[in-house]
PAKE-844484 format. One record per atom (N, C-alpha, C, O): residue number from 1; x negated, y negated, z; atom name; residue in one letter. Coordinates in nm, 2 decimals, padded with zeros to 4 digits. Last residue first. Example, Ala and Ser with C-alpha at 12.3 -4.5 7.8 and 13.67 -1.06 7.14 Angstrom:
BEGIN
num / east / north / up / atome / residu
2 / -01.28 / 00.22 / 00.71 / N / s
2 / -01.37 / 00.11 / 00.71 / CA / s
2 / -01.29 / 00.00 / 00.79 / C / s
2 / -01.34 / -00.11 / 00.80 / O / s
1 / -01.32 / 00.57 / 00.78 / N / a
1 / -01.23 / 00.45 / 00.78 / CA / a
1 / -01.32 / 00.33 / 00.78 / C / a
1 / -01.42 / 00.33 / 00.85 / O / a
//
This chain:
BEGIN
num / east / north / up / atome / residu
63 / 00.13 / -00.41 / -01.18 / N / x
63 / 00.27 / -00.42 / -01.17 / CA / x
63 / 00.36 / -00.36 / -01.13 / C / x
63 / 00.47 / -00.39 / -01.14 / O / x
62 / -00.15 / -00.35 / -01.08 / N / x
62 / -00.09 / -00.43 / -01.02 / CA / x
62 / 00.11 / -00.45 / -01.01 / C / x
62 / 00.19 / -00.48 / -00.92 / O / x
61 / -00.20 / -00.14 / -01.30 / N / x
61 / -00.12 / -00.07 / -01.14 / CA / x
61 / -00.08 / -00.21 / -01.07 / C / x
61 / 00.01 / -00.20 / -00.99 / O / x
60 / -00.17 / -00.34 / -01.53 / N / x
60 / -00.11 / -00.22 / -01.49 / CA / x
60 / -00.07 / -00.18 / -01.37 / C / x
60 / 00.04 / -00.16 / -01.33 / O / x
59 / -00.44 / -00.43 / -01.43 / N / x
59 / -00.28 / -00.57 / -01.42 / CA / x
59 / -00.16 / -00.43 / -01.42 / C / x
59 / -00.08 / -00.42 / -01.32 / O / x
58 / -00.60 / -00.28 / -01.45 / N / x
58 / -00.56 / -00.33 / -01.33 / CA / x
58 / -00.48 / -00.42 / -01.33 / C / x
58 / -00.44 / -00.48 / -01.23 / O / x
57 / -00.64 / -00.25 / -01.67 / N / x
57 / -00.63 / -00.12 / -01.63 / CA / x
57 / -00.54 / -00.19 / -01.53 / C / x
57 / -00.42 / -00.17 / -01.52 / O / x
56 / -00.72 / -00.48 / -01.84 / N / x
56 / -00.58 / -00.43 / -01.87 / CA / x
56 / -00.52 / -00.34 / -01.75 / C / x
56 / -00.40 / -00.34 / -01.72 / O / x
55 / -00.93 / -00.63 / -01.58 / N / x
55 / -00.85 / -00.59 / -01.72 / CA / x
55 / -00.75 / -00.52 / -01.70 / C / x
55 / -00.70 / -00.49 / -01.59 / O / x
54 / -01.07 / -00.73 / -01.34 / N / x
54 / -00.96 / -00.56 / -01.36 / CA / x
54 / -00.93 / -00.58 / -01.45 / C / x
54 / -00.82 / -00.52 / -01.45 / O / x
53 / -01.21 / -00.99 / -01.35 / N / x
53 / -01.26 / -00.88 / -01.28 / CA / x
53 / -01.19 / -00.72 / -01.27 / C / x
53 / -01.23 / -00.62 / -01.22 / O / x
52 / -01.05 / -01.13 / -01.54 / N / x
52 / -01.18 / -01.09 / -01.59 / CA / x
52 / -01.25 / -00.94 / -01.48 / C / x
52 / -01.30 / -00.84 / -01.52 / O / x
51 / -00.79 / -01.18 / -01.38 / N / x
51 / -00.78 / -01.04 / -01.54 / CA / x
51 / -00.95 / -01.01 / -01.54 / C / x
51 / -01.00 / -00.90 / -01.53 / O / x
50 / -00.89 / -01.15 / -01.06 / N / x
50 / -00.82 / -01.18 / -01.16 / CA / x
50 / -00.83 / -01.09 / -01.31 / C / x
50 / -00.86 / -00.98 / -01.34 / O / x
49 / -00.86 / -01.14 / -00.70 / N / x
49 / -00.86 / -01.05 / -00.85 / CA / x
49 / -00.84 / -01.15 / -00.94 / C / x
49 / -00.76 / -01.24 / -00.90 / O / x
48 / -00.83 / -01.26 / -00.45 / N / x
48 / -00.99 / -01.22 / -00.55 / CA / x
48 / -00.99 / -01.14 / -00.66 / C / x
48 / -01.09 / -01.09 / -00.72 / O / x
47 / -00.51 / -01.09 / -00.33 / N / x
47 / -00.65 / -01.19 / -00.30 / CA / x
47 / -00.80 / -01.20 / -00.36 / C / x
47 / -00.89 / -01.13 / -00.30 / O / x
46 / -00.25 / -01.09 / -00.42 / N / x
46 / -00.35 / -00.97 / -00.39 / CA / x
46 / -00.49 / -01.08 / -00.43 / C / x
46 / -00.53 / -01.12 / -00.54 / O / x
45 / 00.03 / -01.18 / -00.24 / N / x
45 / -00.07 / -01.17 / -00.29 / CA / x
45 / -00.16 / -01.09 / -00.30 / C / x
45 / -00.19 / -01.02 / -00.21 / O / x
44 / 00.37 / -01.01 / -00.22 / N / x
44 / 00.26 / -01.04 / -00.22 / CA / x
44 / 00.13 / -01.11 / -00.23 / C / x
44 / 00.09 / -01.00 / -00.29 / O / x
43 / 00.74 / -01.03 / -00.14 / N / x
43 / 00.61 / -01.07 / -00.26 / CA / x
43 / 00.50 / -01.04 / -00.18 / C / x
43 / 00.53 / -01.04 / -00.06 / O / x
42 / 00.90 / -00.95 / 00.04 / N / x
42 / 00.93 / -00.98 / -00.05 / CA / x
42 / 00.86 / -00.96 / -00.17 / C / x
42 / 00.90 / -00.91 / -00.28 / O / x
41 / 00.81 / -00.66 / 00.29 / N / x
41 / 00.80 / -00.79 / 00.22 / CA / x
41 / 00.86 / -00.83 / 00.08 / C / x
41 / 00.87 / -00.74 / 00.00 / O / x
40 / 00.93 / -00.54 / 00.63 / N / x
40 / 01.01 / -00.50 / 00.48 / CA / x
40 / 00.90 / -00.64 / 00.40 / C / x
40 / 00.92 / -00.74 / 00.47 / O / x
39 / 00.62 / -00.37 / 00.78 / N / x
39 / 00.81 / -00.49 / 00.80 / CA / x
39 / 00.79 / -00.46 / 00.67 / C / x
39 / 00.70 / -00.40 / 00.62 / O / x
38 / 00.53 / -00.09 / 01.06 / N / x
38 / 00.54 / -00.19 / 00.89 / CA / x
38 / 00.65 / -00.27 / 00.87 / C / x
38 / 00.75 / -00.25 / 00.94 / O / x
37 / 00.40 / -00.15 / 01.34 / N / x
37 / 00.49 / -00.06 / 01.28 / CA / x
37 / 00.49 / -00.15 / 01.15 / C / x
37 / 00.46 / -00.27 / 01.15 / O / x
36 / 00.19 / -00.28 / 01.47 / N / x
36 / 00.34 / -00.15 / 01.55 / CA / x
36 / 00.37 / -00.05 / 01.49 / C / x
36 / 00.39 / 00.07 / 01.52 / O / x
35 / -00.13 / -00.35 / 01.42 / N / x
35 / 00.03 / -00.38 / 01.37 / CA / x
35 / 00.12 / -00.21 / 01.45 / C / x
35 / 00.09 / -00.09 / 01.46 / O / x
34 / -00.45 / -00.37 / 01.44 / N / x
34 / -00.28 / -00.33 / 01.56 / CA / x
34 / -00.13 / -00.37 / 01.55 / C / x
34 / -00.05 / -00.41 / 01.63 / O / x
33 / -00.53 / -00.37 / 01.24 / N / x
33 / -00.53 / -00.49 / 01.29 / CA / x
33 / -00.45 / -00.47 / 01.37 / C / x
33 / -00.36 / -00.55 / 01.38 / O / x
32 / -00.62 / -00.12 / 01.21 / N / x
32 / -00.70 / -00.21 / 01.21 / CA / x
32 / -00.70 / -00.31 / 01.30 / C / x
32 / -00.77 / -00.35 / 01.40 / O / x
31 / -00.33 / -00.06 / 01.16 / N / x
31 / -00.38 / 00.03 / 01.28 / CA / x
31 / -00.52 / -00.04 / 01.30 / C / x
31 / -00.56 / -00.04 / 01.41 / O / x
30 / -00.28 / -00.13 / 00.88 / N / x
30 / -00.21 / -00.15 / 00.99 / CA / x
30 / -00.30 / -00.15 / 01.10 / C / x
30 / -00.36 / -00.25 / 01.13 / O / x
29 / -00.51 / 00.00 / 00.75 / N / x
29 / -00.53 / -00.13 / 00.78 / CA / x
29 / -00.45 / -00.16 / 00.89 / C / x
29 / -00.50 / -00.20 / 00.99 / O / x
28 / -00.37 / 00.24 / 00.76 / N / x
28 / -00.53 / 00.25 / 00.81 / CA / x
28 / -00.51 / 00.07 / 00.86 / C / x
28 / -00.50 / 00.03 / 00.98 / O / x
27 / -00.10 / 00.24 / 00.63 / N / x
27 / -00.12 / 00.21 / 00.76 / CA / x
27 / -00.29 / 00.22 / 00.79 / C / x
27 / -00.30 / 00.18 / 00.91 / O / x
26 / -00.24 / 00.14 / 00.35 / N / x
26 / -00.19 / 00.03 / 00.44 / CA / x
26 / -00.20 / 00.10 / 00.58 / C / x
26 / -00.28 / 00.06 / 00.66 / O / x
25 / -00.38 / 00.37 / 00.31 / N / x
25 / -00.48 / 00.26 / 00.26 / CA / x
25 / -00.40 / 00.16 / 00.40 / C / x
25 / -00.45 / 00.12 / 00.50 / O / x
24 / -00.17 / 00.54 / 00.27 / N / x
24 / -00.31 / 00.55 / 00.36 / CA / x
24 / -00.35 / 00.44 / 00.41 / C / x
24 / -00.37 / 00.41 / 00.53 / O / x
23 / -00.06 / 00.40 / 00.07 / N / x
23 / -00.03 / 00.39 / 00.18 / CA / x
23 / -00.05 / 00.41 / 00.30 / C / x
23 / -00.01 / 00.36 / 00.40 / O / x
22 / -00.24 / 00.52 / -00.17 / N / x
22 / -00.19 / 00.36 / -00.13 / CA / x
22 / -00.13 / 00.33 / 00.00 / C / x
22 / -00.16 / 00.22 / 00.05 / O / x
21 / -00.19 / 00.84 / -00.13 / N / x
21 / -00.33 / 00.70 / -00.12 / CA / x
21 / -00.32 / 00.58 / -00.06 / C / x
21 / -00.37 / 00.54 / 00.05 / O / x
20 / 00.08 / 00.82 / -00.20 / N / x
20 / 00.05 / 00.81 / -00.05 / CA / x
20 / -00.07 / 00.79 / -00.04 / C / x
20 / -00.10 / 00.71 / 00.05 / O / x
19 / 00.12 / 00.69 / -00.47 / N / x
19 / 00.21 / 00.65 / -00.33 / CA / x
19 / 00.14 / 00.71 / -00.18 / C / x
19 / 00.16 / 00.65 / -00.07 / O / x
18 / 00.01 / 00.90 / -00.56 / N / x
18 / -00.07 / 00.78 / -00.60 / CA / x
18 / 00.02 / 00.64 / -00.51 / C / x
18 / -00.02 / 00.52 / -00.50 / O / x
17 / 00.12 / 01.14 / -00.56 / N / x
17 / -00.02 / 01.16 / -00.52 / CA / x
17 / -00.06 / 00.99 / -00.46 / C / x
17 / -00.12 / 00.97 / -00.36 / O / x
16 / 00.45 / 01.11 / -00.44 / N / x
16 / 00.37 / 01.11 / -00.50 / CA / x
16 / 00.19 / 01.09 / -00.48 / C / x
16 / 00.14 / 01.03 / -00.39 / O / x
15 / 00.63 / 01.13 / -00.22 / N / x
15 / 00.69 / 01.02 / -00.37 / CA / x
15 / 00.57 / 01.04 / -00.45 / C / x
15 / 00.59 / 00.99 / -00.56 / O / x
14 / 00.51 / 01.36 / -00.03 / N / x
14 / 00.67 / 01.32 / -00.12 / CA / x
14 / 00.69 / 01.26 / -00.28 / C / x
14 / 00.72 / 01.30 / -00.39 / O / x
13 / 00.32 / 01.27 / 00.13 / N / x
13 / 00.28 / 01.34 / -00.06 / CA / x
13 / 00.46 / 01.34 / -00.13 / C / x
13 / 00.50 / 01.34 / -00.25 / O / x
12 / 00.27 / 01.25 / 00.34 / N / x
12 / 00.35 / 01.38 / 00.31 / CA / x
12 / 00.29 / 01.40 / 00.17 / C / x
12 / 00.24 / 01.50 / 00.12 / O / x
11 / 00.37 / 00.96 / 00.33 / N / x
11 / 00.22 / 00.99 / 00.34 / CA / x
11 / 00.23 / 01.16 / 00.32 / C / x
11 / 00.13 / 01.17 / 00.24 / O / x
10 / 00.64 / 00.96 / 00.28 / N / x
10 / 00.52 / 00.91 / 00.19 / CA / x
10 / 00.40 / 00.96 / 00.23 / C / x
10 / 00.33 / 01.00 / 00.15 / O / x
9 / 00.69 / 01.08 / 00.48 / N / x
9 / 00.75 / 01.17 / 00.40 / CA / x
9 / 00.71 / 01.09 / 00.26 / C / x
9 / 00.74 / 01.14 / 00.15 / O / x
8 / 00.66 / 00.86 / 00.70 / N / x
8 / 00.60 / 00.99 / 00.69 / CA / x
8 / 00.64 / 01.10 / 00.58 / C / x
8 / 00.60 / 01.21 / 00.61 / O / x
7 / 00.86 / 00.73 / 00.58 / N / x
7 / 00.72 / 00.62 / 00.58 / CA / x
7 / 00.64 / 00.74 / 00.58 / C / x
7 / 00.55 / 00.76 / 00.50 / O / x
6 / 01.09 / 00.83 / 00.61 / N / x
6 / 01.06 / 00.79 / 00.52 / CA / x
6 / 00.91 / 00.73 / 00.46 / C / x
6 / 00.87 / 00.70 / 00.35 / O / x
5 / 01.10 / 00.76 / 00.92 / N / x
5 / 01.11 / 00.89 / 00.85 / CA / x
5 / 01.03 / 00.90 / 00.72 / C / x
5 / 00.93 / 00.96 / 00.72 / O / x
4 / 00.82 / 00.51 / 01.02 / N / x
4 / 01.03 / 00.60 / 01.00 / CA / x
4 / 00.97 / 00.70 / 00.94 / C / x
4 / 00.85 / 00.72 / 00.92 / O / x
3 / 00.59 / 00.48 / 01.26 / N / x
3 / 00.66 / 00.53 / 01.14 / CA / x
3 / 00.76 / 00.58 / 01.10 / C / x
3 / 00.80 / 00.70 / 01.13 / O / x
2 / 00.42 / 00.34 / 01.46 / N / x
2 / 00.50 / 00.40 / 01.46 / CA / x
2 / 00.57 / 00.37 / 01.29 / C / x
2 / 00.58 / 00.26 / 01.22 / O / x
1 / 00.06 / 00.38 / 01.53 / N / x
1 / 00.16 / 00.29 / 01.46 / CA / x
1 / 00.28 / 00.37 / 01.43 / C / x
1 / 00.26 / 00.48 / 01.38 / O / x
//
């Protein structure tokens, strides 16, 4: 999966421990589902969560 500059200088550890986890996380899935390369998105959904299943902890990193 092809990656800017920028996209490798997150997984690098650049922006942070808890920025390139997370972004592990996406290109793996990329590369799952044979995505090219990552697009820019507006919003999200994050599918099956709500407060009862992540409390406080998890509305936090949600925001």
């Amino acid at each position: 999966m092809y990656l800017t500059k920028e996209e490798e200088k997150i997984l690098d550890g650049d922006e942070g421990e808890v920025e390139e986890r997370l972004f592990r996380l996406l290109v793996r899935l990329g590369e799952i589902y044979g995505a090219d390369k990552m697009i820019p998105v507006g919003s999200v959904q994050v599918a099956g969560v709500s407060y009862k299943s992540i409390s406080d902890p998890g509305m936090e990193f949600l925001e």
